[in-house]
C-alpha positions in Angstrom: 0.0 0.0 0.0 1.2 3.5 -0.7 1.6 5.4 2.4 4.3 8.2 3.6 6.8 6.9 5.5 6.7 9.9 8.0 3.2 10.9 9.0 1.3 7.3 7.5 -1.1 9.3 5.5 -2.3 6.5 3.3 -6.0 6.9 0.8 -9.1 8.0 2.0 -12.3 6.3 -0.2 -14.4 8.6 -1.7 -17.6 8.5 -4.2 -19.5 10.6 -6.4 -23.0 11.5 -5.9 -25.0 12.5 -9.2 -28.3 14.1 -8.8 -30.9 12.2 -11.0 -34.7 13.9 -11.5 -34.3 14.9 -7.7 -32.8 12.4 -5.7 -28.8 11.6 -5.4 -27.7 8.5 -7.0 -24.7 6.7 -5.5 -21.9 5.7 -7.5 -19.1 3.8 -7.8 -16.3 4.5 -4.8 -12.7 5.4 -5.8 -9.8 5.5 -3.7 -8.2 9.1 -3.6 -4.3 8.5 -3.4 -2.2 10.5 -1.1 0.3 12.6 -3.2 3.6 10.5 -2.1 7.0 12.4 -3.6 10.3 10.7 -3.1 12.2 12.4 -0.5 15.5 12.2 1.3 16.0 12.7 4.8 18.2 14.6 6.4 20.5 12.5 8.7 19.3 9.3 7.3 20.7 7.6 4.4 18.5 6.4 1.3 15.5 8.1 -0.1 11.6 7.6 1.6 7.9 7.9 -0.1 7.0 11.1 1.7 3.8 12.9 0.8 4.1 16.7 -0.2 3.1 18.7 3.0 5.7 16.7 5.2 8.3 17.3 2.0 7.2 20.6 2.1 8.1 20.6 6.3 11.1 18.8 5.6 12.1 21.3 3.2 11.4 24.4 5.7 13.2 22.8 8.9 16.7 22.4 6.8 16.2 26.1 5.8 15.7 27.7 9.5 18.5 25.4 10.3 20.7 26.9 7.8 19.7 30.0 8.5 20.3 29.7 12.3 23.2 28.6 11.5 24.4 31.6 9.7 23.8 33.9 12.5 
């Protein structure tokens, strides 16, 4: 299963309703996939499935770092 190796965020199932001469007809249920990026991690060696917002995290942690650094 496709799942991000750092907060487990995974699919969530999801359908469509159509509306049909007033009433809402159920339809077929679809998995929505997470959006799962490869990713490296710092301090670790090897890359990870990691979906975008904890990328996007990991991303903005090694640049205050860096920054702090700096100082």
């Amino acid at each position: 299963m496709r799942k991000c190796a750092i907060c487990k965020k995974s699919y969530i199932m999801g359908g469509t309703r159509k509306l049909l001469r007033g009433n809402y007809n159920p339809t077929n249920w679809s998995r929505k996939q997470a959006n799962l990026q490869w990713a490296t991690i710092p301090g670790k060696s090897g890359r990870v499935k990691a979906c975008v917002k904890c990328k996007r995290r990991l991303k903005e942690s090694a640049a205050s770092k860096t920054k702090k650094s700096a100082k």
